[in-house]
N, C-alpha and C positions, 0 to 999 in steps of 0.2 A: 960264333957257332950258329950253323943253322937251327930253327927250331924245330922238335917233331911232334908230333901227337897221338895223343895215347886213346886205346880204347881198353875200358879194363871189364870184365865181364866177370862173376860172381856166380857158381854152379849150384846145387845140390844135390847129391851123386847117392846112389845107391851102392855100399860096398860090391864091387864086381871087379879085382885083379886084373880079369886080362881083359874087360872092357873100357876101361879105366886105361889102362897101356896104350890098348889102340888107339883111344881121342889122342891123347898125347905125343905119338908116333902121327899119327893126322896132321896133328897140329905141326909140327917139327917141319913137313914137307909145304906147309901153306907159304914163306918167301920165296920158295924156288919156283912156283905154280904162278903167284896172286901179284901180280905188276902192283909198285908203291906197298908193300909190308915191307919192311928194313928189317923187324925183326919181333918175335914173336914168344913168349913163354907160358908154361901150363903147368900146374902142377898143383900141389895139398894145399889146401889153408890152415895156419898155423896161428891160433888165439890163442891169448889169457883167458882161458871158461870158456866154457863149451855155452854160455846162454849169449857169448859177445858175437857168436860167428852164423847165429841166429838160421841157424841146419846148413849155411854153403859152406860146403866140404871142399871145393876146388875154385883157383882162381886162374883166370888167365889175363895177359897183359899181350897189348901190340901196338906196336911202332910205327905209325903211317907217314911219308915224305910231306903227304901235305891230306889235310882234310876230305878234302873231295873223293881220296882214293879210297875211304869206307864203304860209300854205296858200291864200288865195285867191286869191294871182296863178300860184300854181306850177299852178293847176288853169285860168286864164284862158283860152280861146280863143288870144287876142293871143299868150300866151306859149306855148302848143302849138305854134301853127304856126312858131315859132320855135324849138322845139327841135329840130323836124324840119328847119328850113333847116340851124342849128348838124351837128346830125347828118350830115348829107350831106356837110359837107367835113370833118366832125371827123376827124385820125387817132390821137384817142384819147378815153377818156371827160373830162369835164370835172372840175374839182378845185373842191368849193365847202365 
């Protein structure tokens, strides 16, 4: 089996419902957009205590064919405009 590689990235989200949905609905369309994502997830972080998840409220995970293909999603259009959503409600930098 081929190998793949992961990028996993670590949020802190300010409660906001439907800005929170849209990262997520973002996130969802970034394989169809970003050549080399295989596959991609977003969503709550789920601890034991609230002092182990140390304020990141969301996590995401993504699936790259091969290494190289990172610098070209981290420069993607798709994933810009999504830093800038993340950014808006973040209240703090993300942990990747």
């Amino acid at each position: 089996k081929k190998m793949t590689f992961h990028h996993l990235v670590f949020f802190a989200l300010k409660e906001d419902e439907k800005a929170i949905q849209d990262i997520a609905e973002g996130f969802k369309k970034i394989p169809s957009v970003c050549k080399g994502v295989n596959y991609i997830e977003f969503g709550q972080n789920v601890v034991l205590g609230a002092d182990r998840s140390q304020g990141y409220t969301h996590g995401l995970v993504i699936h790259f064919e091969k290494k190289e293909d990172l610098p070209e999603y981290n420069v993607h259009p798709a994933h810009q405009e999504l830093v800038k959503k993340v950014k808006a409600i973040a209240t703090k930098p993300p942990m990747a």
